[in-house]
C-alpha positions as CSV (number, residue, x, y, z in Angstrom):
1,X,-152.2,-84.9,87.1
2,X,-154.6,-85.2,84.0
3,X,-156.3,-88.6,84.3
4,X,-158.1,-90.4,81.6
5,X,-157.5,-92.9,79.0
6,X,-155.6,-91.1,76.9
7,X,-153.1,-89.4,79.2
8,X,-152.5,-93.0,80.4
9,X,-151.5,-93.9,77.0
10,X,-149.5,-91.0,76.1
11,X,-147.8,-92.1,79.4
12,X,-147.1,-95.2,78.3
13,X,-145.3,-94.0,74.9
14,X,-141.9,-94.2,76.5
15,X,-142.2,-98.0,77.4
16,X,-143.6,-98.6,74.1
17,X,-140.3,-97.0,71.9
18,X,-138.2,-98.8,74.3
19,X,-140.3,-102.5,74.3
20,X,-140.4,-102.1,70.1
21,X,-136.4,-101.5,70.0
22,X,-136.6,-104.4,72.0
23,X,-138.8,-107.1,70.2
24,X,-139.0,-105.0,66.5
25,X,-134.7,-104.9,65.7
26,X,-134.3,-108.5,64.8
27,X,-137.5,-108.8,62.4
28,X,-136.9,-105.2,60.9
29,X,-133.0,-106.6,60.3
30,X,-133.9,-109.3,58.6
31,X,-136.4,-107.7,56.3
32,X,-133.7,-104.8,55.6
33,X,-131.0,-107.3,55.0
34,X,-133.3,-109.5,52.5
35,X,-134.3,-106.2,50.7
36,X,-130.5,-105.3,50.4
37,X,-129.8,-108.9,48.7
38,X,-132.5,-108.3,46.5
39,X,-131.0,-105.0,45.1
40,X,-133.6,-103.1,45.9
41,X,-132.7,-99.4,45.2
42,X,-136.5,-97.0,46.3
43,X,-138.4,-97.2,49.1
44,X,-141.9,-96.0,49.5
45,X,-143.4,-95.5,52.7
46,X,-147.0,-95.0,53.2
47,X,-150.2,-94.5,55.3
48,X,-152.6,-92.6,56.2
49,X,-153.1,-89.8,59.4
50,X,-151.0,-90.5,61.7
51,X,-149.6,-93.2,60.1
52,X,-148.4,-90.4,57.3
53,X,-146.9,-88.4,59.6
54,X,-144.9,-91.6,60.6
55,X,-144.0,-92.1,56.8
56,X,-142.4,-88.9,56.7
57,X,-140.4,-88.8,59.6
58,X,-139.1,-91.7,59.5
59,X,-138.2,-91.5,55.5
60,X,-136.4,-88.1,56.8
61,X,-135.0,-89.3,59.2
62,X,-133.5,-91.9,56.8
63,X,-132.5,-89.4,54.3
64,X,-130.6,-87.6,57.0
65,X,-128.2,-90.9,57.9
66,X,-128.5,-92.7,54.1
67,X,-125.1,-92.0,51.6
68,X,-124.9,-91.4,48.2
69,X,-125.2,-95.4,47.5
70,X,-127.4,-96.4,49.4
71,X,-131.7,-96.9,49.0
72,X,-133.7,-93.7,48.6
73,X,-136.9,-93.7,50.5
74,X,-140.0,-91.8,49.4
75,X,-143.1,-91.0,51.4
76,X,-146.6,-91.1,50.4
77,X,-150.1,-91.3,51.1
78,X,-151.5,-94.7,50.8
79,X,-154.8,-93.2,49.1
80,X,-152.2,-91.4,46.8
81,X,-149.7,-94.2,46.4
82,X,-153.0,-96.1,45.6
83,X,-154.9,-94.1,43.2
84,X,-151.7,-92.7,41.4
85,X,-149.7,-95.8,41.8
86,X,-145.9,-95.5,40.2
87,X,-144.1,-97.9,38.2
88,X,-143.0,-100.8,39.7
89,X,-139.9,-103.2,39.3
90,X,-137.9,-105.9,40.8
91,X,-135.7,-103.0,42.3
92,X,-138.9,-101.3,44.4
93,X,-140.1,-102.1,48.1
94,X,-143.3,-100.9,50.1
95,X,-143.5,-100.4,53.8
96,X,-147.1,-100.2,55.0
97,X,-147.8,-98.4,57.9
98,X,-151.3,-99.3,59.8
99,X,-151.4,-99.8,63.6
100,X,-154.5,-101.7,63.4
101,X,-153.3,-103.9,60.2
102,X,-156.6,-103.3,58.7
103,X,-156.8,-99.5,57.4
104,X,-158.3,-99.8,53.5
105,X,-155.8,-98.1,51.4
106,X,-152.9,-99.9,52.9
107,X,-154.6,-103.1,52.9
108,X,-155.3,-102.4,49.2
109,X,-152.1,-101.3,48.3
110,X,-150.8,-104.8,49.8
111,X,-153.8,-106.3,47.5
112,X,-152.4,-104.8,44.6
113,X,-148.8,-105.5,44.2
114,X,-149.0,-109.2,46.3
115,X,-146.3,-111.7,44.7
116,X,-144.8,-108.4,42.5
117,X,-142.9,-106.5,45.0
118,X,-141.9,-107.1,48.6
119,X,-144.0,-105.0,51.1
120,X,-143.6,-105.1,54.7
121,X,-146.0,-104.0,57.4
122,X,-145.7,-101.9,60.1
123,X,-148.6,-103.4,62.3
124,X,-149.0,-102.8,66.2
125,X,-152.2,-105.7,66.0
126,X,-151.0,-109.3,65.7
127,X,-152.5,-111.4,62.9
128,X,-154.5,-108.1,61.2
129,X,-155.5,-108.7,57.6
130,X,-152.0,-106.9,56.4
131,X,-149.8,-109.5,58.0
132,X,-151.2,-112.1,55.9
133,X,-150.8,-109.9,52.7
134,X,-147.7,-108.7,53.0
135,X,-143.8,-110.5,52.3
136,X,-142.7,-109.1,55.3
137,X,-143.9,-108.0,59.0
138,X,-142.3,-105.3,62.0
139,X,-144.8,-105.6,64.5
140,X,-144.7,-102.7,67.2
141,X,-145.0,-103.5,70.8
142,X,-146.3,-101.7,73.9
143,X,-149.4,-103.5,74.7
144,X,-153.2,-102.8,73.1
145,X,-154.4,-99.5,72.7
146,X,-158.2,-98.7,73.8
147,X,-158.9,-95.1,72.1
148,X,-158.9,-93.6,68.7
149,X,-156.6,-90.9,69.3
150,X,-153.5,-92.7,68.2
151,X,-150.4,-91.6,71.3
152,X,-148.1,-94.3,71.8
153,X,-148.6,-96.9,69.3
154,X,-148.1,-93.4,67.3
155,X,-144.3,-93.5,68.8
156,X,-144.3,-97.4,68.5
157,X,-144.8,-97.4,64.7
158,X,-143.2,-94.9,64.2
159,X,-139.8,-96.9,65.6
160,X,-140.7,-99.8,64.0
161,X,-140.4,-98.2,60.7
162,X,-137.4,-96.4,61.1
163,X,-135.5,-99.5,62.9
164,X,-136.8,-100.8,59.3
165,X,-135.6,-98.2,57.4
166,X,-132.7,-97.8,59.1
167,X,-131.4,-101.7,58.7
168,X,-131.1,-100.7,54.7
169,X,-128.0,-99.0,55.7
170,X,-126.4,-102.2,57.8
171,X,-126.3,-103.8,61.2
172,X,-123.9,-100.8,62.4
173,X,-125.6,-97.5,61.5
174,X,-129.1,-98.8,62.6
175,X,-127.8,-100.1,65.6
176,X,-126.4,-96.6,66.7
177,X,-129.5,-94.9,65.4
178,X,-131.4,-97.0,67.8
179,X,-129.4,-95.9,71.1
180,X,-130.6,-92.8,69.9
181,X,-134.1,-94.1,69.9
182,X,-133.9,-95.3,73.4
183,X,-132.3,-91.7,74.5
184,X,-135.3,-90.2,73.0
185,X,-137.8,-92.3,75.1
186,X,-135.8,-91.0,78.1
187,X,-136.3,-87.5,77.0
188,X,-140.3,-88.5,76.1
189,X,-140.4,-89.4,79.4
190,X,-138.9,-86.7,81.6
191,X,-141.0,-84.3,78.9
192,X,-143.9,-85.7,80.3
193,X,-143.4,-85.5,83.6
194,X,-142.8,-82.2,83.4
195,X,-146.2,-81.1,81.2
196,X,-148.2,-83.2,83.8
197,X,-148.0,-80.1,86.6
198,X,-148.5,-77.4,83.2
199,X,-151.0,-78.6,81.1
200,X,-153.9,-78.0,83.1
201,X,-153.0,-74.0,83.8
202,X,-151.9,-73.3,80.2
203,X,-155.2,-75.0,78.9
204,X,-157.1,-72.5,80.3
205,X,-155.0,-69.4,79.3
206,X,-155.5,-71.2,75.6
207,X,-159.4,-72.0,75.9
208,X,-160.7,-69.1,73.7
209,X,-158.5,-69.5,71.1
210,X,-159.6,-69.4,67.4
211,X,-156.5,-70.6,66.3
212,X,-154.0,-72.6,66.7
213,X,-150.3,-73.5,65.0
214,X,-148.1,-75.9,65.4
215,X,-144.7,-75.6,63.9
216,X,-141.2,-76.8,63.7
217,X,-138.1,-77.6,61.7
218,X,-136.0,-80.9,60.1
219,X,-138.0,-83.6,62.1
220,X,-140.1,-81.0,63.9
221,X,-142.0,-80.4,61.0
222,X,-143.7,-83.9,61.0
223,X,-144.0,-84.0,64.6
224,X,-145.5,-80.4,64.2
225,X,-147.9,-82.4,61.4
226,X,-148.8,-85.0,64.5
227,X,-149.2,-82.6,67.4
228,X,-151.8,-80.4,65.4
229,X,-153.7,-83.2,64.7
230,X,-153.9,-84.3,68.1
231,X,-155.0,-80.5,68.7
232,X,-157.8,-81.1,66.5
233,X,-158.8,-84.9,67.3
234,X,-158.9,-84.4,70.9
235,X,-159.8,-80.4,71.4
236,X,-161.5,-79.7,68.5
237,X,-159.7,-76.8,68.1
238,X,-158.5,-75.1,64.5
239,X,-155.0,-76.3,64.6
240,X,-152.5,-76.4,61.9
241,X,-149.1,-77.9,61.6
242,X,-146.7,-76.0,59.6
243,X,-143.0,-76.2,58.9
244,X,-141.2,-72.8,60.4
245,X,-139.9,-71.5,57.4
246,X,-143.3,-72.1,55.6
247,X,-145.0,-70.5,58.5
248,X,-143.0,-67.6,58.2
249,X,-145.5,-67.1,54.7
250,X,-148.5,-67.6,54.5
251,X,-149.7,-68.6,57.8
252,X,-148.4,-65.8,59.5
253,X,-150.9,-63.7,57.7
254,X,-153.2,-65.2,60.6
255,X,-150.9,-64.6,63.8
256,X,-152.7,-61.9,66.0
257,X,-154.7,-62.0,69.4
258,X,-156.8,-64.5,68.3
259,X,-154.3,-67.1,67.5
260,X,-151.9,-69.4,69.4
261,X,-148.1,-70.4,68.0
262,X,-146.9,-73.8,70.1
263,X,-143.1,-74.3,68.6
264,X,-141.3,-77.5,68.9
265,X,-137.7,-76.0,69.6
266,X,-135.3,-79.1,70.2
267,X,-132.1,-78.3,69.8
268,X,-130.6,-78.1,65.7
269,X,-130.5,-75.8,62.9
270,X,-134.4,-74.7,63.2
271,X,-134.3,-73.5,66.5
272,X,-132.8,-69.9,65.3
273,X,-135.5,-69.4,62.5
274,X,-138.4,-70.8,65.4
275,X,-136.9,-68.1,67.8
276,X,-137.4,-64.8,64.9
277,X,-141.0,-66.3,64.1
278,X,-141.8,-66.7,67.9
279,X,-140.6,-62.6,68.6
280,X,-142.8,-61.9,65.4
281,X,-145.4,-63.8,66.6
282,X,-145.5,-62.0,69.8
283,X,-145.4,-59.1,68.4
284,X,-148.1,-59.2,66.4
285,X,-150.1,-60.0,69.5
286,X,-150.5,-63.7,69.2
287,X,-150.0,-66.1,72.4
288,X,-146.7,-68.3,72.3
289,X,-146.2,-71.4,73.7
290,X,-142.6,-73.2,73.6
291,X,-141.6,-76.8,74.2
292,X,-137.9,-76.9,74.2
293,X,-134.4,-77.1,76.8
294,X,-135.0,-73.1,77.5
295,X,-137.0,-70.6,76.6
296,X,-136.6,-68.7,73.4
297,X,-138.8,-65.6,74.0
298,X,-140.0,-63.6,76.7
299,X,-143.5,-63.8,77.7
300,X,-143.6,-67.8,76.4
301,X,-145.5,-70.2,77.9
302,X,-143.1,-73.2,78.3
303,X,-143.0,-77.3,78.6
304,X,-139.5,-77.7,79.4
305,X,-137.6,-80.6,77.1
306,X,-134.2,-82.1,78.7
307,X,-130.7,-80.8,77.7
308,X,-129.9,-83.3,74.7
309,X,-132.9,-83.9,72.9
310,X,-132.6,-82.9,69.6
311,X,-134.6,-82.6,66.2
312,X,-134.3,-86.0,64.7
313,X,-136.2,-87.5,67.5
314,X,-138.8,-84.7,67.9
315,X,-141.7,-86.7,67.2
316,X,-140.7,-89.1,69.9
317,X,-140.0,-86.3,72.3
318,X,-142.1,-83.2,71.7
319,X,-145.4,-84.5,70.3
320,X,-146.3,-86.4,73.8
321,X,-146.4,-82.9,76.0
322,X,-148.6,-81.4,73.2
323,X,-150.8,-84.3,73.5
324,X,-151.1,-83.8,77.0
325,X,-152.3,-80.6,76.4
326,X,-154.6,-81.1,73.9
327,X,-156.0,-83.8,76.5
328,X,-156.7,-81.0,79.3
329,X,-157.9,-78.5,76.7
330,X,-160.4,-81.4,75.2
331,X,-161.7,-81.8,78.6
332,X,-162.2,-77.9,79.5
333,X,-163.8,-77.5,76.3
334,X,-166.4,-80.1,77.5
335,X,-165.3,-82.7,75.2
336,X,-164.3,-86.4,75.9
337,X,-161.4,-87.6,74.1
338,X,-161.4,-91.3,75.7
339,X,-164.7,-91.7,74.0
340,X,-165.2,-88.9,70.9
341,X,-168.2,-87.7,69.3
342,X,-166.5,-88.1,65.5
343,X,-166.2,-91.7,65.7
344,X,-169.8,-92.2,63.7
345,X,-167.9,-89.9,60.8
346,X,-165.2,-92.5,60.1
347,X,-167.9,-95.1,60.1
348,X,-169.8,-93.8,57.5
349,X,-166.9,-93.6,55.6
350,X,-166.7,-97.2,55.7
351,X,-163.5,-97.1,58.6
352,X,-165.0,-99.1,60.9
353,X,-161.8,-100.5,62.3
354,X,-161.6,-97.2,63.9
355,X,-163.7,-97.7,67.1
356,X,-161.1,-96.8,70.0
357,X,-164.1,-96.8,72.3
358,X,-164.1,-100.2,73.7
359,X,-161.4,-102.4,75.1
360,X,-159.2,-104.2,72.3
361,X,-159.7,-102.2,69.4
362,X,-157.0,-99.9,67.8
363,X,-156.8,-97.4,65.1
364,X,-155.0,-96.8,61.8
């Protein structure tokens, strides 16, 4: 078993989706329903890291379940949103995604349209500086977080925004998208278990590695986004997220001894096209590594997902064995995820909320 901080954490993701369903569906009901009496008609969701990754899977998750009538939701960078900042009117809402309530451009986004437009926030810290800007607040649950490397409280916002976004389309729809939410921590969880006897072994077949890519398809893509930067915050590994059909491009210029395809292979209309880039992949010599229900390709190495767990949900599902990996790969590559070396580079970019090192503190 991989022991450490983080691994504890990435452990605990499951019991944080299902504790946010739990104490996050009322609040992110009422601010949906408010927002629908108010006519509003676009959505932007935004944040930064992690946070981003959030923003887009939830607004496609929403775009997946939304009809013809109903709100459109746009994702965004919150340095972008805030630099390049659209028009804005009586019929626009923001949802800001921080976990620590305190990351700058979100914080200054809620600065800037205060008293204009409502903006909730999607906060896993209790009384941060973005609950006190913002019209409306979804806080996620599942208990502090102690490291930089954002795991659970990456699932736990995550599910706080889509129960958000998801209340836009009434009580019934977002109430059967959430039994779906809870089925996904199930599948998180047996996912886990499973990559806790793996990890280790497959580290070391991946330590010389020069590169590494993450891909997958629908809601893959985004968790593809999240488990490559995992790669790269805890390993330090070159590690690249891409969506399959993108990969199939340029990236694949790239794919030879030296470089390492993990594919996030739920079950749903990507897992064919993940499949022909996986027997392309191995045969242009590069090591494959699948996390699905079954194997796709010979010679794979594999972190077994349960029958049933599907696409939408892939960041809830798939990302946490990836993590788990990059954990043990971090740790035979001599670094120290619990306590990281690049925490000094985010200070001196003036993102000194981002400590993770001591008990208490969270991240984005």
């Amino acid at each position: 078993m991989t022991d450490g901080i983080v691994p504890r954490e990435i452990r605990d993701g499951p019991a944080a989706i299902r504790a946010t369903v739990a104490q996050a569906a009322d609040p992110a009901r009422e601010a949906a329903g408010r927002w629908r009496e108010l006519g509003i008609e676009r959505v932007y969701v935004i944040g930064n890291g992690t946070s981003y990754h959030s923003a887009l899977a939830a607004a496609a998750l929403y775009r997946r379940r939304r009809g013809p009538r109903d709100p459109v939701v746009l994702a965004a960078t919150a340095a972008d949103f805030r630099s390049y900042p659209p028009a804005l009117d009586a019929r626009d809402a923001i949802v800001g995604i921080s976990s620590s309530g305190e990351f700058r451009d979100v914080v200054g986004v809620a600065e800037d349209v205060r008293g204009r437009v409502p903006m909730a926030g999607i906060v896993h810290v209790p009384n941060s500086t973005l609950t006190h800007l913002v019209s409306d607040t979804v806080l996620s649950a599942g208990g502090p977080s102690t490291v930089p490397v954002m795991t659970k409280t990456f699932s736990s916002t995550l599910v706080a925004t889509e129960l958000l976004l998801l209340g836009l389309l009434g009580p019934e729809r977002a109430d059967a998208e959430a039994a779906r939410i809870l089925e996904a921590a199930d599948h998180a969880e047996a996912a886990i278990d499973a990559a806790e006897g793996l990890v280790d072994d497959l580290s070391a077949e991946l330590e010389q590695a020069e590169h590494l890519f993450v891909t997958g398809g629908g809601l893959g893509h985004p968790a593809a986004l999240e488990a490559a930067l995992k790669l790269k915050e805890m390993a330090l590994v070159h590690a690249e997220g891409a969506e399959v059909w993108e990969m199939t491009s340029g990236a694949a210029t790239m794919l030879g001894p030296g470089a390492v395809v993990i594919a996030l292979a739920p079950a749903g209309p990507a897992r064919s096209a993940i499949g022909d880039l996986l027997e392309h992949a191995a045969q242009w010599g590069a090591r494959t590594v699948e996390v699905g229900p079954a194997p796709l390709v010979a010679g794979s190495a594999f972190l077994p997902l349960p029958a049933g767990t599907v696409e939408d949900h892939a960041p809830l599902s798939a990302v946490p064995p990836v993590a788990l990996l990059a954990f043990a790969l971090a740790r035979r590559r001599g670094a120290d995820p619990d306590r990281p070396d690049w925490i000094e580079r985010y200070h001196s970019q003036g993102l000194t909320h981002i400590l993770g090192a001591s008990p208490g503190v969270t991240q984005r």
